[in-house]
C-alpha positions in Angstrom: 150.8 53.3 -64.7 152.2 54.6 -61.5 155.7 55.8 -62.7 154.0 58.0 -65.7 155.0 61.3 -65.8 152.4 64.0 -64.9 150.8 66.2 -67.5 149.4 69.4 -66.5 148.1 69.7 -69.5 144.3 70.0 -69.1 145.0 71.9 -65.7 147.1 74.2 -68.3 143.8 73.9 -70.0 141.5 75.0 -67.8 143.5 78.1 -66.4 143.7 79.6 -69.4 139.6 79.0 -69.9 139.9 81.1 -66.5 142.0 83.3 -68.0 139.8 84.2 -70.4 136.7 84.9 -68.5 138.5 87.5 -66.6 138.9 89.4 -70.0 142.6 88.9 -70.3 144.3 90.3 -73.4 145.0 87.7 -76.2 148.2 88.7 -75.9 148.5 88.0 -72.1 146.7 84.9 -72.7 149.3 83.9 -75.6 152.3 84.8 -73.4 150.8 82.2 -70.6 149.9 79.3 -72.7 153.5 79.1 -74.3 154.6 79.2 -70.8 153.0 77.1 -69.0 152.6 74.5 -72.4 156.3 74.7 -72.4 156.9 73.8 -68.7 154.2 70.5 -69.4 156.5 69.1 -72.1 159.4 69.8 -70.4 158.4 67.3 -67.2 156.5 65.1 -69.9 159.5 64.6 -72.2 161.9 61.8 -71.5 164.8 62.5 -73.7 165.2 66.7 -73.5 162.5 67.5 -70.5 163.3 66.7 -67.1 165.9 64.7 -65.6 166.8 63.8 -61.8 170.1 65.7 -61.1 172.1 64.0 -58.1 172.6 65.7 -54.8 175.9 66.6 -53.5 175.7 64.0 -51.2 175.6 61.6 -53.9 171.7 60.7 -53.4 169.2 60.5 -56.5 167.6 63.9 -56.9 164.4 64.2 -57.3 162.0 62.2 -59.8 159.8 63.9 -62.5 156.4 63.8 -60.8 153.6 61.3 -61.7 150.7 63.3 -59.7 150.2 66.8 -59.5 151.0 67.0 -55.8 154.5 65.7 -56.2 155.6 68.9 -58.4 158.0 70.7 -56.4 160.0 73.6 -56.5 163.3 71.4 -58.2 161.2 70.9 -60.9 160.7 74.3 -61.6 163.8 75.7 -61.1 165.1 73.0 -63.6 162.8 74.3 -66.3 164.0 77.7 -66.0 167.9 76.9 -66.1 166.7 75.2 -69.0 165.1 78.2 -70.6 167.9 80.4 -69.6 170.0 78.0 -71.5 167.9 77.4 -74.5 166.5 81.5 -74.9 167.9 83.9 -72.0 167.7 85.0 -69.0 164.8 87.9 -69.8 162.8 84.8 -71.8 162.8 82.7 -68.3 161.1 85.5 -66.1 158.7 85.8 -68.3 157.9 81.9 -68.3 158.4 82.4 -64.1 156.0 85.0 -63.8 153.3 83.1 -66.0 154.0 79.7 -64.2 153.9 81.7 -60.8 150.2 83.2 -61.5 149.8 79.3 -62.8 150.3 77.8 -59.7 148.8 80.4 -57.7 145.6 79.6 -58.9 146.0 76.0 -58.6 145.7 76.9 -55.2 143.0 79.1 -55.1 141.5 76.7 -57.0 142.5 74.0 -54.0 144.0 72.0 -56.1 147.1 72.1 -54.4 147.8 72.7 -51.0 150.7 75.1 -51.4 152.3 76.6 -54.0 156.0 75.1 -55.1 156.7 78.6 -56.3 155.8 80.0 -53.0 159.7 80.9 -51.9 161.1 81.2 -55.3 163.1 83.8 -56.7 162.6 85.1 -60.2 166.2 84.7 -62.6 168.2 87.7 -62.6 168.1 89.8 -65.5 170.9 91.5 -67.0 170.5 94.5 -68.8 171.6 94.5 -72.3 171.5 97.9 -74.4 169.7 97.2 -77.2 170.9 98.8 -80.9 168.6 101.4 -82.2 168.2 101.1 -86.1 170.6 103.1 -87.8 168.9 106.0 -90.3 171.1 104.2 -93.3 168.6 100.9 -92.1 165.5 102.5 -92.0 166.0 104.1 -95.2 166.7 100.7 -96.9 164.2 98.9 -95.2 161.3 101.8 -96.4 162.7 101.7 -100.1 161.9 97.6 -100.4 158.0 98.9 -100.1 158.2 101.7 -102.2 155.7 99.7 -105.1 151.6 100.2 -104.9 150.8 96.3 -104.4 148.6 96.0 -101.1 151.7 94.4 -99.5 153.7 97.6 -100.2 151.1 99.4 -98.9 150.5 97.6 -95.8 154.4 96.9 -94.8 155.0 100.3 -95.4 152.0 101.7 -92.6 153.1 98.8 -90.7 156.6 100.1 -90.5 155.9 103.6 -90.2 153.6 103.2 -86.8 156.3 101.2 -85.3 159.1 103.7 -86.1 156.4 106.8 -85.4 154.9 105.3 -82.3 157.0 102.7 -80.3 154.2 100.5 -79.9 154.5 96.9 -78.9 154.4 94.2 -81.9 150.9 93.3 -80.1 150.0 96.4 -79.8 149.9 97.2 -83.5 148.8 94.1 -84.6 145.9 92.8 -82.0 144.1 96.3 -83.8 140.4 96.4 -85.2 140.2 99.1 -88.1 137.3 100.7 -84.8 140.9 101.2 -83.4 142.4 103.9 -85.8 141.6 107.2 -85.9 142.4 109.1 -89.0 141.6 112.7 -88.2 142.9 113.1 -84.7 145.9 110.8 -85.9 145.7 108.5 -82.6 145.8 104.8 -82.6 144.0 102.8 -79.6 145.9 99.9 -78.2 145.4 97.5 -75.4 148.9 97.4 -73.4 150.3 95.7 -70.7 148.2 95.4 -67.5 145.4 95.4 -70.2 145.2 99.5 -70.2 144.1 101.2 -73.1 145.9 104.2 -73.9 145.5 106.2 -77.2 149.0 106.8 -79.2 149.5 110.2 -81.3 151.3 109.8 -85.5 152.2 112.4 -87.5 151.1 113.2 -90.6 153.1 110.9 -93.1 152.4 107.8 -90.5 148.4 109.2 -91.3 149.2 109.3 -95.3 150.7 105.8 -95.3 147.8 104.3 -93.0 145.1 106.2 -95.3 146.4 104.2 -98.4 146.9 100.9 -96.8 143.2 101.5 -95.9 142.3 102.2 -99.4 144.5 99.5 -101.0 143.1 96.7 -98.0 139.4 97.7 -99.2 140.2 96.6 -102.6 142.4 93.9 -101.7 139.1 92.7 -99.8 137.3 93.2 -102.3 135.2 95.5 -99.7 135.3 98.3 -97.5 136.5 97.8 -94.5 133.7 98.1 -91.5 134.8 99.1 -87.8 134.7 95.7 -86.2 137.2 93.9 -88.7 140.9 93.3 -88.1 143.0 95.8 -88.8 145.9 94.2 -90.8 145.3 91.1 -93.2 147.5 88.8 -94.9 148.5 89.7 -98.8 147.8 86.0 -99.6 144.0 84.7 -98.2 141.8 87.6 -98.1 140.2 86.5 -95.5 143.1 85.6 -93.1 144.0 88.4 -90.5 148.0 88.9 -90.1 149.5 87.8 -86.8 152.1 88.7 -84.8 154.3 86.3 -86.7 153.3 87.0 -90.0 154.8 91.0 -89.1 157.8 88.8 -88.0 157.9 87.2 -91.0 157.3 90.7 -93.3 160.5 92.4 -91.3 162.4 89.6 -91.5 161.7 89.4 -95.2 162.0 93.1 -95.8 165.6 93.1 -93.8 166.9 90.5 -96.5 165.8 92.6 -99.5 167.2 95.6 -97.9 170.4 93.7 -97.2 170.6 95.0 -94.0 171.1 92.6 -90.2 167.3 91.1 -89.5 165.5 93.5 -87.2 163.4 92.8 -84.0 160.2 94.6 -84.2 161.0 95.9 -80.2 164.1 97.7 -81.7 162.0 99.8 -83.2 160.6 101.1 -80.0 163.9 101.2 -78.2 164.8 103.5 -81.7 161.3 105.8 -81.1 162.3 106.3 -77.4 166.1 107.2 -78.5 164.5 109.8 -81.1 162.6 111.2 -79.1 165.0 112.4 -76.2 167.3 113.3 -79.2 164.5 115.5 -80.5 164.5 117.3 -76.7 161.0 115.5 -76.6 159.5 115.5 -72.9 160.2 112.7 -70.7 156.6 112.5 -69.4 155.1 112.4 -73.1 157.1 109.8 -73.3 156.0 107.8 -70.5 152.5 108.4 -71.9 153.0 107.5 -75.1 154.8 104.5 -74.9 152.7 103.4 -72.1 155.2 103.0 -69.2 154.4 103.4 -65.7 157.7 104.1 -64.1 160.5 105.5 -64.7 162.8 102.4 -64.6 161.1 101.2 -68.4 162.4 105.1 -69.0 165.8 104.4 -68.0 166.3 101.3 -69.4 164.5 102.6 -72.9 166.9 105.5 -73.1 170.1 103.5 -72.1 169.8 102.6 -76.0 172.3 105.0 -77.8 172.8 106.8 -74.5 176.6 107.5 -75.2 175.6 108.8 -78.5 173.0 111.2 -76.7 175.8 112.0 -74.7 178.4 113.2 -77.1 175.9 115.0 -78.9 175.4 117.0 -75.8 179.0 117.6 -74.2 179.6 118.8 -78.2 176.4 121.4 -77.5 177.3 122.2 -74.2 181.5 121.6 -73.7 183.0 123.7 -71.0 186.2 124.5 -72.6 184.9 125.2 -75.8 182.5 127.6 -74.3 185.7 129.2 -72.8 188.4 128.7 -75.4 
């Protein structure tokens, strides 16, 4: 029929077949297809998707589109007030970016003859200081995996790279066991902008990783060989754990510590916060973490800054010095 909604569906489709042939990251790939899935229910749905918003003139604003040609800019802009609404403001530039690269391709593709994106602006973001975990927290959170069952053993590593690390929750769990190194103590993961970079542990991180090893061999039912995921479920041997399952585990792990459910980033906003505590080298840190500028550096360390602060005007206090 002729007033149908559009679907973009199997153009969604076919992108992210394209996507994938260029040897983009799962995790990149992931990020696009909620996207741009997200956007195709949005002008599909009837009751919570799109709906025409009059003009201030008082004219009817513009229909959801029934060909691909007709989506415009309005459309577009709807679905991220909507996201803002729904998730935030940070949430929507993500989904701008990925439907931005979406439609660019379109056109390369010619399947469009211009972009509706084309003079768009992405949302604003407001930065929001996120909490580092508190030590009273982490040492709550480590005690509810103190057992030997493989899923003690395995939350425990799991927890120990994010607070040792500050790698991203795709980062530590998109790993193949060909990943870790043991004796040079360096994990290899795939960040954004699909670099590699290799990221230093200490030696208790190594400990806890060396039994988790031991403990998933067994768990298995075999050793482990190089080309095998990294992390597996505690229930299915043969089901690999996924980003949400670690959700899931430190979600779980927060309510039997009794402590407020954590993100799995606010552990890398805590590592970055450590580490200038520790007097740790701002370029290490870069490297480490995988920034490339030193924006990500001042936005990591505004986390607990005014603590860092006081802790420094207390080292360093003029009048005390004098008095």
């Amino acid at each position: 029929m002729a007033d149908e909604r559009y679907n973009i569906g199997p153009m969604a489709a076919s992108w992210l077949r394209a996507l994938k042939s260029e040897n983009k990251s799962d995790n990149t790939i992931r990020i696009y297809a909620h996207a741009v899935n997200s956007f195709a229910w949005f002008l599909l749905d009837q009751d919570d998707g799109y709906h025409p918003v009059a003009n201030e003139d008082g004219t009817p604003g513009r229909p959801a589109p029934t060909d691909l040609d007709e989506v415009h800019r309005e459309h577009v802009q709807a679905y991220i007030a909507a996201t803002i609404a729904r998730t935030s403001a940070s949430n929507a530039h993500n989904h701008f970016r990925a439907l931005k690269t979406f439609f660019g391709w379109l056109h390369d593709e010619e399947e469009i003859d211009r972009t509706p994106m084309r003079t768009m602006k992405p949302p604003t973001v407001t930065e929001t200081e996120v909490p580092v975990i508190p030590d009273g927290d982490l040492v709550k959170l480590f005690k509810t995996c103190k057992g030997k069952a493989f899923a003690d053993r395995r939350d425990t590593a799991i927890l120990m790279l994010f607070l040792d690390t500050g790698v991203r929750l795709s980062e530590l769990t998109d790993r193949k066991v060909v990943d870790l190194d043991l004796d040079l103590m360096v994990l290899r993961v795939l960040g954004k902008k699909d670099k590699w970079r290799s990221v230093p542990f200490g030696r208790a991180t190594a400990t806890a990783l060396d039994r988790y090893l031991r403990a998933a061999a067994k768990h298995k039912g075999k050793a482990l060989e190089e080309d095998m995921w990294l992390w597996w479920a505690d229930r299915g041997k043969g089901h690999r754990l996924t980003i949400w399952g670690v959700g899931t585990m430190l979600k779980r792990r927060c309510a039997e510590a009794g402590i407020e459910p954590l993100h799995p980033h606010q552990f890398r906003h805590t590592f970055a916060h450590l580490w200038k505590v520790g007097g740790g080298n701002e370029d290490d840190l870069m490297r480490i973490t995988g920034w490339s500028s030193r924006q990500m550096l001042s936005r990591y360390a505004a986390s607990a800054g005014a603590e860092r602060a006081r802790a420094a005007h207390a080292r360093l206090s003029p009048a005390d010095r004098i008095v």
